[in-house]
C-alpha positions as CSV (number, residue, x, y, z in Angstrom):
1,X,-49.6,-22.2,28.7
2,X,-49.2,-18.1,27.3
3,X,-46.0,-18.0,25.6
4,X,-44.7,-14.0,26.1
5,X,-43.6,-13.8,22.7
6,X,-44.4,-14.8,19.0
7,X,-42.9,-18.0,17.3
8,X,-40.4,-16.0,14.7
9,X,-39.3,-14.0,17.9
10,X,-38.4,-17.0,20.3
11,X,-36.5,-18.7,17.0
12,X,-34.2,-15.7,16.2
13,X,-33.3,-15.7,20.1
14,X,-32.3,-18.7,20.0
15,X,-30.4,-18.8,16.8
16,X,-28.6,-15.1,19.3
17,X,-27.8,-17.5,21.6
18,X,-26.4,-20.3,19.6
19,X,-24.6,-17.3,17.5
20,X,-23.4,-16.2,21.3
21,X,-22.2,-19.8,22.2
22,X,-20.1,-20.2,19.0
23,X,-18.8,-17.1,19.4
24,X,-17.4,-17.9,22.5
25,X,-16.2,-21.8,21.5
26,X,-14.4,-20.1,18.7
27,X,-12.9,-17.9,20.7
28,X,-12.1,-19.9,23.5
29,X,-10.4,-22.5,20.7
30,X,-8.1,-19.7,20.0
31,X,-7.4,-18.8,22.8
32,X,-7.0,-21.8,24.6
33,X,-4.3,-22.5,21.7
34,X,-2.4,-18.8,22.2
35,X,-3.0,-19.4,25.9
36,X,-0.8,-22.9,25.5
37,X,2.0,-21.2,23.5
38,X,2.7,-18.5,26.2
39,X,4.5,-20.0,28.5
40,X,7.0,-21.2,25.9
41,X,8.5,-17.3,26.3
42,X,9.9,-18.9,29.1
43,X,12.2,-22.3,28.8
44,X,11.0,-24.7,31.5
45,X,14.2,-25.8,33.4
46,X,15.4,-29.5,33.0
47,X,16.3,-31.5,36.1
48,X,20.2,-32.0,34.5
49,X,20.9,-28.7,34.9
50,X,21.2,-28.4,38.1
51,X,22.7,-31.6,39.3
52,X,26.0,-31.9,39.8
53,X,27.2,-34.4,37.0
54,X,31.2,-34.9,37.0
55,X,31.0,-34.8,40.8
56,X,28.0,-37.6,40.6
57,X,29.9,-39.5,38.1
58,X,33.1,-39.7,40.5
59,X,31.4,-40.8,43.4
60,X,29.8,-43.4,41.1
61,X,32.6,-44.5,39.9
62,X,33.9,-45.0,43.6
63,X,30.8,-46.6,44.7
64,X,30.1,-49.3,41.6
65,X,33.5,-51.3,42.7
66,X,31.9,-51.6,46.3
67,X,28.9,-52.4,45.5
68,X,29.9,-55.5,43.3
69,X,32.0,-56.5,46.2
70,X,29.7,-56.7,48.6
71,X,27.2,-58.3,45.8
72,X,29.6,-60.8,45.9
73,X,30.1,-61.4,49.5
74,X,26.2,-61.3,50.2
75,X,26.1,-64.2,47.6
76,X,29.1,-66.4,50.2
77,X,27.1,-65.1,53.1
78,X,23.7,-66.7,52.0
79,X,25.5,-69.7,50.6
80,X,27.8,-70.1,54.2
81,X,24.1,-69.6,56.0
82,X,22.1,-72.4,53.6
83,X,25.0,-74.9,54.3
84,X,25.4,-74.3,57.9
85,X,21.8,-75.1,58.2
86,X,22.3,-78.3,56.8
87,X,24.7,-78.9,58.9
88,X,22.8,-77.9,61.8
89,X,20.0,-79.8,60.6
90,X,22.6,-83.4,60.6
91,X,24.2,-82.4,63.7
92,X,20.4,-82.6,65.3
93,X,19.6,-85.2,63.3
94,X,22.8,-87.4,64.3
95,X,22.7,-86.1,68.0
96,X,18.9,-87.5,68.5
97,X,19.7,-90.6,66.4
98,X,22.7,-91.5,69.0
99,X,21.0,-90.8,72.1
100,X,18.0,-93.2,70.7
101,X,20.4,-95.6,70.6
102,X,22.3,-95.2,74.1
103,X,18.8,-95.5,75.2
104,X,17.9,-99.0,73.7
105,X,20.7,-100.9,74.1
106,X,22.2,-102.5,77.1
107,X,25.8,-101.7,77.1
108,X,28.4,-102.8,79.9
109,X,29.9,-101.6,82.8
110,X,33.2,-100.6,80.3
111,X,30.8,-99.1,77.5
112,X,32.6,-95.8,77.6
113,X,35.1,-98.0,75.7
114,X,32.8,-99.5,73.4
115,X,34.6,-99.4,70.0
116,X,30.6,-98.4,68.1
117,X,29.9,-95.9,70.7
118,X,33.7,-94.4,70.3
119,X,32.9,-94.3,66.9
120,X,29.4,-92.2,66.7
121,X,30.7,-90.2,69.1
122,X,33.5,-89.1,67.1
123,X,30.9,-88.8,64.2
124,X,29.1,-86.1,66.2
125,X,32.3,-84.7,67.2
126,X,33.1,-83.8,63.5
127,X,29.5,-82.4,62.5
128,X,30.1,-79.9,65.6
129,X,33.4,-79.0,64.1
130,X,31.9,-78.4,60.7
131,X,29.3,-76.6,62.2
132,X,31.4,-74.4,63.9
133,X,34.0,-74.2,61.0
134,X,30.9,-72.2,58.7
135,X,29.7,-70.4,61.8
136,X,33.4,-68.8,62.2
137,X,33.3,-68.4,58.1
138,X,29.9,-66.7,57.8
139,X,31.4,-64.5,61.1
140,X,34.3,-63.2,59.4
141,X,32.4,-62.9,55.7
142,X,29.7,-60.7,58.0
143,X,32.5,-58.7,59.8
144,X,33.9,-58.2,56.2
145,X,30.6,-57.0,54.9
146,X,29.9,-54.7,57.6
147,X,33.2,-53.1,57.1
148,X,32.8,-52.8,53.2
149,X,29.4,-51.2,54.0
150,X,30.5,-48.6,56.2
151,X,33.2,-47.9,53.3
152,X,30.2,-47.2,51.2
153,X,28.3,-45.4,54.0
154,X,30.2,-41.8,53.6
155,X,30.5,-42.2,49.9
156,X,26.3,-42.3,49.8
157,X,25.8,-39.8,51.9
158,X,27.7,-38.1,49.8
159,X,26.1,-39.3,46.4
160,X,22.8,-38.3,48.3
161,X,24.0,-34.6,49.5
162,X,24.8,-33.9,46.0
163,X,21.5,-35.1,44.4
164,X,19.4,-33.1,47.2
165,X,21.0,-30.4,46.3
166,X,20.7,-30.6,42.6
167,X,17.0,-31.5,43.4
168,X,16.4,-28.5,45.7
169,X,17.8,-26.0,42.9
170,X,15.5,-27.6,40.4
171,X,12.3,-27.1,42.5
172,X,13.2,-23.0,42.8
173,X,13.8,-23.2,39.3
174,X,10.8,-24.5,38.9
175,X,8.8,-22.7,40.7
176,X,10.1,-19.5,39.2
177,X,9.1,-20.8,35.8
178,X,5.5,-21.5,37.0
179,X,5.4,-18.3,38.2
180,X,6.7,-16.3,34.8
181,X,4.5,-18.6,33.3
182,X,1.4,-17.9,35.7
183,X,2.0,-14.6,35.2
184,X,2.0,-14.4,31.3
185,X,-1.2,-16.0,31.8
186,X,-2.4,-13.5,34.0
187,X,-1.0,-11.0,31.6
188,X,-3.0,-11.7,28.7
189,X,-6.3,-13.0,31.3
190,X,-6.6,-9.7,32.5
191,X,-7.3,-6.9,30.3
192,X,-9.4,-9.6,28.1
193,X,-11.3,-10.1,31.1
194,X,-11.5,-5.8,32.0
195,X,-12.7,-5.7,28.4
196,X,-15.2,-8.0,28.8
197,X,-16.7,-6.5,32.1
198,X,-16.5,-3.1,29.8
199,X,-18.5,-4.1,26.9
200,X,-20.9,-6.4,29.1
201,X,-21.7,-3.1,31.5
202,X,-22.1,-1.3,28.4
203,X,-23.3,-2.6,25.5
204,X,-25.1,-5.8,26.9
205,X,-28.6,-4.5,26.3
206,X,-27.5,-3.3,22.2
207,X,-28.0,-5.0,18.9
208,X,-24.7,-6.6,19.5
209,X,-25.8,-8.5,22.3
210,X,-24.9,-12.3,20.9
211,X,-21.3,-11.3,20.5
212,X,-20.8,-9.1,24.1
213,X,-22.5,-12.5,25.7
214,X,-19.7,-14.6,23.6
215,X,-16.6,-12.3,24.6
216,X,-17.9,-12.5,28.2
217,X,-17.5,-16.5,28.4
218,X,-14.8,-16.7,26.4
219,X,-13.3,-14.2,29.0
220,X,-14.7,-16.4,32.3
221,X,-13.2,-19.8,30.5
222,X,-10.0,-17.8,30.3
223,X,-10.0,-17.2,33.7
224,X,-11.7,-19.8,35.3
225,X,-10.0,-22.6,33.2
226,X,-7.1,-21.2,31.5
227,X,-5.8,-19.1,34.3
228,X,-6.5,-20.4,38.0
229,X,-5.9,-23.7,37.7
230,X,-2.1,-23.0,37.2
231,X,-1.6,-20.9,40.3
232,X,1.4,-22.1,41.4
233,X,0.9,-23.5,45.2
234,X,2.8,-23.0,48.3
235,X,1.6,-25.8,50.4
236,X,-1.9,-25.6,48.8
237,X,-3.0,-22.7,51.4
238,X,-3.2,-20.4,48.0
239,X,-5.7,-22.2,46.3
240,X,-7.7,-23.0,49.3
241,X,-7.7,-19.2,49.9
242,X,-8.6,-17.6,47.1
243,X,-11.8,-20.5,46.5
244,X,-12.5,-19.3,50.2
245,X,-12.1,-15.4,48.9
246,X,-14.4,-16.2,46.0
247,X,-16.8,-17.6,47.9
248,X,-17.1,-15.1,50.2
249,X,-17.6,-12.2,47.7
250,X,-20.0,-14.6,45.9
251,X,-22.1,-15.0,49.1
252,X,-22.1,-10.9,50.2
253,X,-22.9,-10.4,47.0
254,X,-25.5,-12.4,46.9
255,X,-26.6,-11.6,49.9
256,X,-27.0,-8.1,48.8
257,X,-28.7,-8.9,46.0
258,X,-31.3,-10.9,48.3
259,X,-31.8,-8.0,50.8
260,X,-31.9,-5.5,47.9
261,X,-34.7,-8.0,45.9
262,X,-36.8,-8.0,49.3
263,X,-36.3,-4.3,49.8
264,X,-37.9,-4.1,46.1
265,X,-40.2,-6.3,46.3
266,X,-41.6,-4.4,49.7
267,X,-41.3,-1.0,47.9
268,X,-43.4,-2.9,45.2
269,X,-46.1,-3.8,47.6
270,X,-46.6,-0.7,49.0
271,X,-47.3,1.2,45.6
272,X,-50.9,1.9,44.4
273,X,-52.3,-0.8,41.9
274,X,-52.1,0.8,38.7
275,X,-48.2,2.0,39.6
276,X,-47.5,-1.6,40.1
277,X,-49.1,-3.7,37.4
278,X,-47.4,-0.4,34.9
279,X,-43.8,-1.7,36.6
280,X,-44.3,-5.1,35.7
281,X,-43.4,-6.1,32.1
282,X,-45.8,-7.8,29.9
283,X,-43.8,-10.5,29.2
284,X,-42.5,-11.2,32.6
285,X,-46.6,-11.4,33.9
286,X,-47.5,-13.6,31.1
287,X,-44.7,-16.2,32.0
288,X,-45.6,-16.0,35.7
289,X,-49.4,-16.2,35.2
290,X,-48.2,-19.9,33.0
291,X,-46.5,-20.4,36.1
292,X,-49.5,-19.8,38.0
293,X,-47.3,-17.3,40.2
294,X,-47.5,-13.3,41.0
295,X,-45.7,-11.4,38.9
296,X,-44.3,-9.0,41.9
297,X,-44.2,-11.3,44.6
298,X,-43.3,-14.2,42.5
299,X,-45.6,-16.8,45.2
300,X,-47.8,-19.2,44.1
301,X,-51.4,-18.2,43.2
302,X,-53.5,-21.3,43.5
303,X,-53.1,-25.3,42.1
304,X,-53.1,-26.1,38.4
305,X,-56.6,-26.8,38.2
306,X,-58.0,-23.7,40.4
307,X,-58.8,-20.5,38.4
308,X,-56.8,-17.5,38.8
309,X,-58.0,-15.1,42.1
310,X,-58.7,-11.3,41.5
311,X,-56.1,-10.4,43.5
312,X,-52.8,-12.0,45.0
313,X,-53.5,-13.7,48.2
314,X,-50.0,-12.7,49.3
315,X,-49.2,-8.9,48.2
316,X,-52.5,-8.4,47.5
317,X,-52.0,-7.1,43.6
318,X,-54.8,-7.5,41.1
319,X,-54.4,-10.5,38.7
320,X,-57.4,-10.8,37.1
321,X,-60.1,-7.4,36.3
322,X,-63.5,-7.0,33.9
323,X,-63.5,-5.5,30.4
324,X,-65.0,-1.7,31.0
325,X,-66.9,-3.0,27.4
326,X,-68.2,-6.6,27.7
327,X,-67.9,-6.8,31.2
328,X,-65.4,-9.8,29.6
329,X,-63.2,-11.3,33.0
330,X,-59.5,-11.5,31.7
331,X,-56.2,-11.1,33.4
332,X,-55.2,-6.9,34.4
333,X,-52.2,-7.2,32.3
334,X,-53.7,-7.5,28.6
335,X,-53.6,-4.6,26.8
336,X,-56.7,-5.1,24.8
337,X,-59.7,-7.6,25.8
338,X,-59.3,-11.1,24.7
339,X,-63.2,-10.7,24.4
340,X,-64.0,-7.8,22.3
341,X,-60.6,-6.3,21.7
342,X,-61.0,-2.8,23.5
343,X,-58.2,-1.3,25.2
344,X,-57.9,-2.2,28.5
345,X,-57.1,0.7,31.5
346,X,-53.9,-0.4,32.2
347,X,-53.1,0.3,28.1
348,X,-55.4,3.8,28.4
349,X,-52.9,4.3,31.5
350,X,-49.9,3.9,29.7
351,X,-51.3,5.9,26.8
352,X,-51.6,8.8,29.3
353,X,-48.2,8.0,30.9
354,X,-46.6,8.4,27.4
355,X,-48.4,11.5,26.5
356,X,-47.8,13.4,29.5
357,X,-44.2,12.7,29.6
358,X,-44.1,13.7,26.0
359,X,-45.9,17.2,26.7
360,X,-43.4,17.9,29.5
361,X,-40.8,19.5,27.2
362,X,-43.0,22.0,25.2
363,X,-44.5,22.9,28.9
364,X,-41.2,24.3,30.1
């Protein structure tokens, strides 16, 4: 595969890059840190400072009594409902037992005055009045209960009124601290983020590229990171709209960068050969000729195995051309002949191109 550029080259851009990426973790450390400390400028609220304590404590105070009260009625309750089951559960018990045995025996004509059958029947007679005794105690312990809750009733409505209202105060408290907060972000976001735009648009193309590259993802972690994740949300419909704003610049702008790359790319076409293969950069060719791809129309030129055509299949742009020396067949972009070194005519054009724009001065 042709490599564009020499071995020394290729390592000192990388060592630019890694120079650009700690640049920018460095910064972003520092940042990040500063960034963190800001919205200590303004004291979050606490939730105690808005609720209504003495007047919380009072109702308290009112309801605790109550509420042991009816702790301790709810304990009588279940206890009068467990033992009236168990007398339920005899009465049943006794009243089947005593008609099993009316059943199997063979009383006489007087056995309404049968001393045994007297006797069980007043047996069942007293589990129905202890039956009845805890139904009538569990009714009044229940009537007592309901009454003791609706005691409680206003004095919790009350209790919850007063926290509701602490609670709502706290959440606009809140939510104007997240917004000072937000907005000491976006304070300090801003102009680092205008300053990085500045010195990208600028000086992005200078010596000082490594640390304009740093500053300029330092300033996008800032943002990105630092910044929009604490927008402070109003039913979530912020968030949701700005990612839809974003994403809707994002797409028209790359959409215009699509319809102004095909607008090129047709201008490109439509030039004569020797103004297009001067447009195209050495290095770029040589990495798209490894690619086995035009260098203007970027398509494919033939499989891996397939020598390179004379001309582009799909723009038609001359790849490969014939040393006006040896005769040598070599791609139109060298410079010089891989064969017998003489300058190529693309190089003897560019020669020419120089000179005449350097005799343009003196001729007017």
């Amino acid at each position: 595969m042709l490599s564009p550029s020499r071995g020394p080259e290729r390592l000192v851009r990388a060592g630019q890059w890694t120079i650009a990426v700690l640049f920018a973790w460095f910064l972003i450390q520092v940042g990040a840190s500063l960034i963190a400390d800001l919205p200590l400028l303004s004291r979050a609220p606490q939730i105690s400072q808005y609720r209504q304590e003495s007047a919380l404590r009072t109702v308290q105070e009112r309801i605790e009594p109550l509420q042991e009260q009816r702790q301790r009625l709810q304990v009588e309750v279940n206890e009068l409902t467990r033992r009236r089951g168990v007398a339920q559960e005899n009465l049943s018990r006794e009243r089947q037992s005593f008609e099993t045995w009316r059943a199997a025996r063979a009383v006489t004509a007087q056995s309404d005055q049968n001393p045994e059958v007297l006797q069980r029947a007043r047996q069942l007679d007293a589990l129905l009045e202890q039956e009845r005794q805890l139904a009538e105690q569990q009714r009044q312990l229940e009537q007592r209960l309901r009454a003791l809750e609706a005691r409680m009733e206003p004095l919790q409505r009350q209790r919850s009124d007063l926290e509701r209202r602490g609670e709502l105060a706290y959440a606009r408290a809140l939510s104007r601290h997240q917004w000072i907060a937000f907005l000491i972000r976006l304070g300090f976001v801003l102009p680092v983020l205008a300053l990085s735009v500045h010195l990208f648009r600028r000086h992005r193309g200078g010596e000082q590229w490594p640390f304009v590259w740093g500053f300029l993802l330092f300033a996008l972690f800032a943002f990105f990171v630092e910044l929009v994740p604490y927008l402070p949300s109003f039913g979530a419909y912020i968030r949701y709209g700005i990612g839809a704003l974003l994403t809707y610049l994002g797409g028209r702008a790359l959409m215009g960068w699509l319809r102004a790359y095909l607008q090129r790319k047709q201008s490109e076409q439509q030039a004569p050969q020797e103004e297009r293969l001067q447009q195209i950069r050495y290095e770029k060719a040589l990495q798209s000729l490894a690619r086995r791809q035009c260098p203007s129309c970027e398509r494919s030129l033939a499989g891996a195995n397939a020598p390179l055509p004379d001309y582009c299949m799909h723009c038609g742009l001359r790849i490969q051309t014939h040393c006006q020396r040896c005769e040598h067949h070599h791609p139109a972009f060298y410079p010089y002949c891989s064969a017998c070194g003489a300058a190529t005519e693309l190089a003897e054009l560019a020669v020419a191109a120089g000179s005449t724009q350097g005799s343009e001065p003196s001729q007017a």
